[in-house]
C-alpha positions, 0 to 999 in steps of 0.5 A: 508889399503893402503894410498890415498897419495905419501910420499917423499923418504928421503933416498937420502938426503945427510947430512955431519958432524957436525964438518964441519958445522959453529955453532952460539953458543959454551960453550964459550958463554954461561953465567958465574957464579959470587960470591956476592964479583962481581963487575958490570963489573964482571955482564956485562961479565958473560952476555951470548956472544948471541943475546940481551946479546951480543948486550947489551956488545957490545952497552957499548963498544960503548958507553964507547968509545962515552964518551972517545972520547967526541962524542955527546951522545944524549938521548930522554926520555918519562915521565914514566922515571921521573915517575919511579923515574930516574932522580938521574941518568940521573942527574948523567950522565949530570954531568959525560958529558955522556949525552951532549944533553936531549930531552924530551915531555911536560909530561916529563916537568910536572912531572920534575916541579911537583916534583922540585916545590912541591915533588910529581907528577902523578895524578889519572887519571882515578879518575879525569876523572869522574868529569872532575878534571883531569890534573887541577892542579892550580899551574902546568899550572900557572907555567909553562904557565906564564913562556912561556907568560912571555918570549915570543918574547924572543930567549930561548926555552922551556927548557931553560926558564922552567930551569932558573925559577927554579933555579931563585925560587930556587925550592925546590928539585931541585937536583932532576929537569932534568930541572934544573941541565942541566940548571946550568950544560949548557947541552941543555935539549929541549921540544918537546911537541904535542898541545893537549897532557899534562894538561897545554893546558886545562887551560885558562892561555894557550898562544898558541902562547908562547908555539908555539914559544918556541916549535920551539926554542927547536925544533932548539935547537935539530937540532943543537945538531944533527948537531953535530953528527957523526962516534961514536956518541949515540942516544938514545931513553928511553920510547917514542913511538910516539913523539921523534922518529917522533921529532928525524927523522924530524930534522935529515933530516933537518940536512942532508939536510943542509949538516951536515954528520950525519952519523955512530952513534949508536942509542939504543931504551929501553922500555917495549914493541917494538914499530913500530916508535922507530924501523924504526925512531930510530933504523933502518932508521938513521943508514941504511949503516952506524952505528947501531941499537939496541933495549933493552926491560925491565922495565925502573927501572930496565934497566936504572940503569943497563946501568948507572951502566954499564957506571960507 
């Protein structure tokens, strides 16, 4: 039985050799073998020459560059990275100057005071949230809210005051508190936290005004620190999907706006999953015409200590 429906002709299509058409990938990019006696530069260049491989290379180079050139290397960091137990090389990385500036949100305080003050941090929380226990820690809030009510009036901004402390009671693991090595390294390390958002605002010793207060210093701090970048410089955006990239936008503005030429960085986005901020706040939007953007997703254990061991 005959179709009801007309077939294109194909025996006109024109074609040409394969020898004449550009290809995007040769054996010459493929990945390498390496041995057990293979170093971590040896690893980074048996990375395939294609698509995130090729990216990740490339964002080294440039990076390795930013360091050699004492550009500004910026980095904002969520909380889950304290949490997974990254501080030893983020501390590392401050002290090599690879890291000239670090942002991070309220959380990412708690669990820095957590683990300085006391050894541990992350709580249960869906367990705490049936009984209304959650995030009433006594010692937290006590500290780092009387720390802002103590100083305010004062012209030191939230990480600054919360850095100093530590080292003033001489915490106990302070070797592992981002708060306190960039304190004693003078690396500015700002808070940017969203009222409502970490435990310390549900207790009754929360001054809403010192917080707010010392929420705008750093908010300054940073500014001053974006000021400062431009052809070559890094940003990097580790864990936060929502604050710092909105945090990041807002003051690059500011500094555009007061005419700084904040322009031809590179920005690198890593975390678990992509994310629709981090994308067009950090990757996208700041480097349009000039610079670049990347995105690297994986686990932050894992990719963290991959590109602190890239940069070594």
């Amino acid at each position: 039985m005959k179709s009801r429906f007309k077939k294109l002709d194909f025996q006109k299509v024109k074609t040409y050799s394969i020898h004449d058409r550009f290809s995007k990938v040769t054996p010459q990019d493929f990945a390498k073998i390496i041995s057990s006696k293979s170093t971590i530069k040896h690893f980074l260049d048996s990375l395939p020459e294609i698509l995130v491989g090729k990216d990740f290379k490339e964002f080294i180079r440039l990076y390795l560059k930013a360091i050699k050139e004492k550009n500004t290397i910026i980095w904002m960091i969520g909380a889950h990275t304290i949490k997974c137990g990254l501080s030893p090389l983020i501390i590392e990385l401050m002290k090599e100057k690879k890291i000239t500036h670090l942002a991070m949100n309220g959380a990412g305080a708690i669990h820095d005071v957590e683990i300085a003050m006391w050894g541990k941090t992350s709580e249960d929380v869906a367990s705490g949230l049936k009984d209304g226990s959650f995030g009433m820690a006594r010692e937290t809030a006590e500290f780092i809210n009387n720390s802002l009510t103590e100083n305010r009036d004062s012209n030191k901004g939230y990480g600054e005051i919360l850095g100093e402390k530590l080292v003033r009671v001489n915490a106990k693991n302070k070797e592992l508190s981002l708060l306190t090595m960039a304190y004693l390294e003078e690396i500015p390390l700002t808070l940017h936290p969203a009222l409502g958002t970490e435990i310390v605002h549900q207790h009754p010793n929360f001054d809403g005004a010192a917080f707010g207060e010392k929420s705008l210093l750093d908010f300054q701090v940073f500014s001053d620190s974006l000021s400062k970048l431009n052809k070559g410089s890094i940003v990097c955006n580790i864990g936060s999907a929502v604050i710092l990239p909105e945090v990041f936008l807002k003051a690059l503005t500011v500094v555009r706006n007061l005419g700084y030429p904040a322009f031809g960085f590179y920005t690198a986005v890593f975390d678990m999953i992509r994310h629709y901020r981090p994308t067009v706040n950090v990757m996208q939007r700041p480097t349009q015409n000039k610079g670049k953007g990347y995105y690297f997703i994986g686990h932050h254990e894992i990719m963290i200590p991959l590109l602190a061991a890239a940069l070594r």
